[in-house]
N, C-alpha and C positions, 0 to 999 in steps of 0.2 A: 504494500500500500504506500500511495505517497500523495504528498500535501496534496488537497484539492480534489483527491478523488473523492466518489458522494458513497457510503454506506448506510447499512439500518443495521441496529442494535439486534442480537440474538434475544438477549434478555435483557429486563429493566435492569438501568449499570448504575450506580452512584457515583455521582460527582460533586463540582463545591460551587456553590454561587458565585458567580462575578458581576460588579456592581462599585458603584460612587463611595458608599461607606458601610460599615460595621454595623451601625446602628442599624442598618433597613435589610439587614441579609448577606452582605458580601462575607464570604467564606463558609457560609452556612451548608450545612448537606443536604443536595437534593440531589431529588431522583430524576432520570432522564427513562422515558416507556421504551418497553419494546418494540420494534418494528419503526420506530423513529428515523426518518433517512436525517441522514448527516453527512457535513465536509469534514474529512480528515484533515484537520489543525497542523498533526505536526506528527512527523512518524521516527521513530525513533532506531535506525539500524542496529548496533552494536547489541543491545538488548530485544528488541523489539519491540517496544511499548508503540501504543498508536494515543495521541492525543485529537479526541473530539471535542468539539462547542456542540451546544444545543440552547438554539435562541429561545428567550423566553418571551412571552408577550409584552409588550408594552403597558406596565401599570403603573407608572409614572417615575417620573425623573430618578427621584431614590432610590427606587427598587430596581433588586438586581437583573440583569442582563442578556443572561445567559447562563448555564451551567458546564463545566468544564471537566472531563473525564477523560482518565488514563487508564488504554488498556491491552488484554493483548488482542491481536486480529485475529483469533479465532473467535471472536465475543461480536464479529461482525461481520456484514455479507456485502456483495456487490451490491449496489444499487444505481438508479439511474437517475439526473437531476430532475427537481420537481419542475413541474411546466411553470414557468409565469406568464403573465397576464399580458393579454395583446399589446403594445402600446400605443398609444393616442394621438394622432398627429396633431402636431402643433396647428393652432390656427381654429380648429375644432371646439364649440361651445364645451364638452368634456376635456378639454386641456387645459384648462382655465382654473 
């Protein structure tokens, strides 16, 4: 595996909040679901460790970010990137 490729979780993995500060969850343990497709962060040769993100929703400024887990690739499967959303040509009352 290497940076940038997309996986999904085997099983529900823990990892550690990331976030603005302490106070609102950064470092805190959460859980990331199975079947979650993910970008491999960062893969680690010599040992093998593969570092995933898993974004979290948007609930405001303080709250943390995403969740961050280290692990090995067996604990994770090929996957393919998720579709995004058509884009809007400029100039179109929906661009605006």
């Amino acid at each position: 595996m290497n940076a940038g490729d997309w996986v999904r979780t085997r099983e529900p993995l823990m990892g550690f909040a990331q976030g603005p500060s302490v106070e609102h969850g950064d470092g805190a343990p959460r859980e990331i679901p199975a079947g979650a497709p993910r970008q491999v962060f960062f893969a680690e040769r010599t040992a093998g460790w593969v570092t995933i993100h898993y974004d979290l929703g948007f609930g405001g400024s303080l709250d943390p970010y995403r969740v961050e887990a280290i692990t090995e690739p067996e604990m994770l499967t090929a996957a393919t990137p998720p579709e995004l959303p058509p884009m809007i040509p400029e100039g179109t009352p929906e661009h605006s």
